[in-house]
C-alpha positions as CSV (number, residue, x, y, z in Angstrom):
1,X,190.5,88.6,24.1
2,X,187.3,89.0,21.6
3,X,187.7,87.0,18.3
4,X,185.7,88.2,15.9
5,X,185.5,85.5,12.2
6,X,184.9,86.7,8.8
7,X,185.7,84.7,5.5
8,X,188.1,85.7,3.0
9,X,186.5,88.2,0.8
10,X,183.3,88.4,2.6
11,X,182.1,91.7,3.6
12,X,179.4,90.0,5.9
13,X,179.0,90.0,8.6
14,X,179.9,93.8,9.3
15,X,182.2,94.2,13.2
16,X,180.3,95.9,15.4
17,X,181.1,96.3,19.0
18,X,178.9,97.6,22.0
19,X,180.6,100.6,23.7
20,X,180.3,100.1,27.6
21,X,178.8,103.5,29.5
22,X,182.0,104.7,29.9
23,X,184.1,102.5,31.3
24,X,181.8,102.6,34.0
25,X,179.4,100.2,34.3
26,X,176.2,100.9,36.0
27,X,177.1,104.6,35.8
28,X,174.0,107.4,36.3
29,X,176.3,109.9,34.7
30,X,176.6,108.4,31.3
31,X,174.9,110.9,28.8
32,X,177.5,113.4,28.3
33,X,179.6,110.1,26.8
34,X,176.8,109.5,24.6
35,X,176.4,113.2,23.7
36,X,180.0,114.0,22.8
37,X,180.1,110.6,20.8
38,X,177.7,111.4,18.7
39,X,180.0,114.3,17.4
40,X,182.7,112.6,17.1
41,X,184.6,110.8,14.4
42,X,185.3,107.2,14.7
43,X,188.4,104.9,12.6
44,X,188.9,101.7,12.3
45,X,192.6,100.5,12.1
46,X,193.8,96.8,11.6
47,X,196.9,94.9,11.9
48,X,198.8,91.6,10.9
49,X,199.5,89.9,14.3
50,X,202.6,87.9,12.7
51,X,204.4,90.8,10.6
52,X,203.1,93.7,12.2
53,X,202.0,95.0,8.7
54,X,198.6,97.8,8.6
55,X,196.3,96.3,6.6
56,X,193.4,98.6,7.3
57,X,194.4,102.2,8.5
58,X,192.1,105.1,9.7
59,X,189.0,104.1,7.8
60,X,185.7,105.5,8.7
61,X,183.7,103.5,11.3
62,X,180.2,104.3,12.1
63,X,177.8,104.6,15.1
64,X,174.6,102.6,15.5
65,X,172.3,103.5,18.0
66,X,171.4,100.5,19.6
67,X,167.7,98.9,20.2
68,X,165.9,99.9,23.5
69,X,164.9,102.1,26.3
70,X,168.3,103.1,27.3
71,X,170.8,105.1,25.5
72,X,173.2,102.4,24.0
73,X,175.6,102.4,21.8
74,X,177.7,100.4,19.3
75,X,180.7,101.2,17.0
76,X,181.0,99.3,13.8
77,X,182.9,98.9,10.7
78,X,182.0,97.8,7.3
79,X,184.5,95.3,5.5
80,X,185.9,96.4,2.2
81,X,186.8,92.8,0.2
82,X,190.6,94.3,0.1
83,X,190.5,94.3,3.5
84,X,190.2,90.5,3.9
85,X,191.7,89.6,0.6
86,X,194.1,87.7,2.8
87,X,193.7,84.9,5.1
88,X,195.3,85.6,8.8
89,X,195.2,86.8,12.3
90,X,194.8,90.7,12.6
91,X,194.7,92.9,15.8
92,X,191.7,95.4,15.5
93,X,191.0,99.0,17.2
94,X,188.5,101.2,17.2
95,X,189.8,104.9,17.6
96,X,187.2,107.8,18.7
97,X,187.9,111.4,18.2
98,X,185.8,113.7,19.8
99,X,185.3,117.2,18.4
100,X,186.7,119.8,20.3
101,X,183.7,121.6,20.8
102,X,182.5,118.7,22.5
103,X,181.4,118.6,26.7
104,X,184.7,119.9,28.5
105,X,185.2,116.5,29.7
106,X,185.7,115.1,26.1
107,X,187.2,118.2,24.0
108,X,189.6,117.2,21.9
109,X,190.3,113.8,23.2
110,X,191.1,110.4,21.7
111,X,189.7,107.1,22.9
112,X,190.8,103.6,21.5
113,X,188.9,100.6,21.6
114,X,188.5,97.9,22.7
115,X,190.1,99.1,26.0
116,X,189.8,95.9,28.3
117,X,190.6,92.8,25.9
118,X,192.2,92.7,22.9
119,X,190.2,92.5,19.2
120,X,191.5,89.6,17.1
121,X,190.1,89.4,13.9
122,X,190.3,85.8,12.1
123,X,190.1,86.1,8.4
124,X,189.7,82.6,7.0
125,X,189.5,81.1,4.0
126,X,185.9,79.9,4.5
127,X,183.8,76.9,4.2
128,X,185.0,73.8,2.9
129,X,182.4,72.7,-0.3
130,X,182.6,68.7,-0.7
């Protein structure tokens, strides 16, 4: 499980998360990944963990292409204040689209992410002034 903390009407700091080559770690053959994903169209979708309820559904997410001398990845989302206008415990996914005219490999396909542990996203209702 990733937890990932935000304040209640913050939209700081923005979720970003790094995108493994793959699912394949160590993999020679990553590019065409890379290649396709920079066609494609990512969302970002987020739920209530205790009534099930969307609270964020299919908003754009973006791509940032990472610092350094390999190809590297991350998928990110900026925070809307409506979307943590209420404190809680939310279940967050990444979904990739990739454009159908995309490597053979990727045409048409749909990835979501995170794929090994689950995204829980703590909204809370910040720091405590005395």
């Amino acid at each position: 499980m990733q937890n990932f903390f935000i304040n209640k009407g913050s939209i700081l700091p923005i979720l970003e998360m790094k995108l493994i080559e793959y699912g394949r770690v160590g993999s020679e053959n990553h590019e065409p990944f890379f290649d396709a994903l920079q066609n494609a169209d990512i969302f970002f979708n987020m739920v209530d963990v205790d009534t099930g309820v969307v609270k964020v559904a299919h908003q754009p997410g973006i791509l940032i292409e990472a610092d350094g001398c390999t190809d590297q990845y991350h998928i990110a989302y900026e925070w809307k204040p409506r979307d943590v206008s209420r404190p809680g415990k939310y279940v967050g996914t990444f979904e990739i689209i990739f454009n159908k005219d995309n490597d053979k490999e990727f045409a048409g396909r749909n990835l979501i992410v995170p794929i090994q542990n689950q995204l829980i996203i703590n909204v809370t209702e910040g720091l405590i002034k005395k």
